[in-house]
C-alpha positions in Angstrom: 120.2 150.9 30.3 117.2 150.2 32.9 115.2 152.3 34.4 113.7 151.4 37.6 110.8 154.4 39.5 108.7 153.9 42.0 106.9 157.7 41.8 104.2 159.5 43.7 103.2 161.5 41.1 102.1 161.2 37.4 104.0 159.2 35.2 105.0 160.7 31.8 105.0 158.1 29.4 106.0 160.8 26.2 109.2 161.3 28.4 109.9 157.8 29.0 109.1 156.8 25.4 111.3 159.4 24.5 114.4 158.0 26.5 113.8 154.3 25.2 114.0 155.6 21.7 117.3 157.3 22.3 118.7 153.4 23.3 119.9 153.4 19.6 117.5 149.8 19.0 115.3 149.0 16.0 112.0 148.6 17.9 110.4 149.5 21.0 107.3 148.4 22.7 105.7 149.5 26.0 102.6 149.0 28.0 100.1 151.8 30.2 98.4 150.7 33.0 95.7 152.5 34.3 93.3 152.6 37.2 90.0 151.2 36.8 86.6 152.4 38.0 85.4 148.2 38.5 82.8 147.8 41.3 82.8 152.0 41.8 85.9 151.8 42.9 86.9 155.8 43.5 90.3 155.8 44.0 93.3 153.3 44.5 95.9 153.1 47.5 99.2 151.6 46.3 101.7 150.7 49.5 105.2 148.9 49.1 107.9 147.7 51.1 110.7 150.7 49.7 114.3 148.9 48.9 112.6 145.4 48.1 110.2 146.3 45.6 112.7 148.8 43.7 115.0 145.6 44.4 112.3 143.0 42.9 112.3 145.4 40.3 115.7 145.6 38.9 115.7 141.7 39.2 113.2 141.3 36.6 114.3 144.6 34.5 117.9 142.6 34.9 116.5 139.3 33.8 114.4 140.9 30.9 117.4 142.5 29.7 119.8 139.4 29.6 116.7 136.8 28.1 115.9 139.4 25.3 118.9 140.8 24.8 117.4 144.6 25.2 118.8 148.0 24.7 116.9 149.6 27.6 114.2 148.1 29.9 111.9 150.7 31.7 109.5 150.3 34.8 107.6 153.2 36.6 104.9 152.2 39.3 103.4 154.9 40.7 103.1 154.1 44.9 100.9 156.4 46.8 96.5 157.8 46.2 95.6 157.5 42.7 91.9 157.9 40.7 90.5 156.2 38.2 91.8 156.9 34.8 95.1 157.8 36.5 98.1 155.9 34.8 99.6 153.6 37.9 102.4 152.0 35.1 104.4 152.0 32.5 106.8 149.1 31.1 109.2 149.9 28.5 111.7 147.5 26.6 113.9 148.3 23.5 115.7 145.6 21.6 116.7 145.2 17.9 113.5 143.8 16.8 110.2 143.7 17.3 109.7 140.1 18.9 112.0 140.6 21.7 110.8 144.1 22.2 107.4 143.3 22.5 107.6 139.9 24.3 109.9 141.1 26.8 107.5 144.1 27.6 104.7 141.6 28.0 107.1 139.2 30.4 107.9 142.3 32.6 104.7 143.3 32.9 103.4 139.6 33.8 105.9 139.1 36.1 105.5 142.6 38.5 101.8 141.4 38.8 102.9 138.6 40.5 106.7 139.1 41.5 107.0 142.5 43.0 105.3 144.0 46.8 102.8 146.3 46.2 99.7 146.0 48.2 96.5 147.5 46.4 93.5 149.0 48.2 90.7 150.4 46.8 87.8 153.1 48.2 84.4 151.6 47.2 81.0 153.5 48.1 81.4 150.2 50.7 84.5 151.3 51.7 87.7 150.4 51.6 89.1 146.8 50.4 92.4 145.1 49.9 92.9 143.8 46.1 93.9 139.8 46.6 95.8 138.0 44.3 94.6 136.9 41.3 94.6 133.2 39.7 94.5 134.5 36.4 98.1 136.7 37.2 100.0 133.5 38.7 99.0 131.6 34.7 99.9 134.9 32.9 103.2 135.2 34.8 103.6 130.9 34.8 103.8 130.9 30.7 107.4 132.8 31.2 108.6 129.8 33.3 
C-alpha cells in the first residue's frame, strides 16, 4: 500500500500511524517535520508544480517499497501558508523489521528534500525570501546512491 498527499490543511499523524499499523508488518517507523521559527521566520509558503510532485512522489514511495521490501510507504506534504510549529510532513514506512522500516523512512525522507518540486518561502520581519537548496540535503540524499 502507498500513500501519496499533498494537503492544505493539518496533517494527522495518529491517523496515518494508525493506517500503517493496519499493513499487517512487524515494525513501523515514521518521521514529523515541522516548521521552524530560524532567523524569525513567521510563517512558511510551500508552492509545487500539482501532477509532478504527487508524480516525483509515488516514484520514490515506489522505489522505497521495492528496495525495502515494505508493507506500506506513506508521504503527506502539506502545500499551501503554514506557522512555525505547524507539521509540513510526515513519512511513513512499514516492513517486517525494524532495519528496513526505519532506513527506508530515512531514504524517503532524504530523497523528497532533494528529489521532489516544492518551492519554500519564508516571511521574515525582512520580508519575504526564497529557501535555496541546501549542500548538506544533496550529501544526505547522495549516501542512498
Amino acid at each position: 500500500m502507498i500513500r501519496v498527499l499533498l494537503p492544505t490543511e493539518p496533517i494527522d499523524t495518529a491517523a496515518e500511524l494508525a493506517r500503517l499499523e493496519g499493513a499487517e508488518a512487524g515494525a513501523v517507523a515514521s518521521f514529523t517535520g515541522l516548521v521552524r521559527r530560524d532567523d524569525g521566520v513567521s510563517a512558511l509558503e510551500l508552492e509545487h508544480y500539482p501532477g509532478a510532485t504527487d508524480a516525483a512522489l509515488l516514484k520514490l514511495a515506489q522505489a522505497a517499497s521495492e528496495r525495502w521490501s515494505l508493507s506500506a510507504a506513506t508521504i503527506v506534504h502539506r502545500v499551501g501558508r503554514m506557522l512555525p510549529g505547524e507539521r509540513i510532513v510526515f513519512v511513513g514506512t512499514a516492513a517486517r523489521h525494524r532495519a528496513a522500516a526505519l532506513d527506508a523512512c530515512a531514504f524517503l525522507i532524504d530523497r523528497l528534500k532533494t528529489d521532489a518540486p516544492f518551492w519554500k518561502r519564508e516571511e521574515t520581519p525582512q520580508g519575504a525570501r526564497w529557501v535555496e537548496a541546501r549542500t548538506a540535503d544533496d550529501a544526505a540524499a547522495g549516501r542512498w546512491d
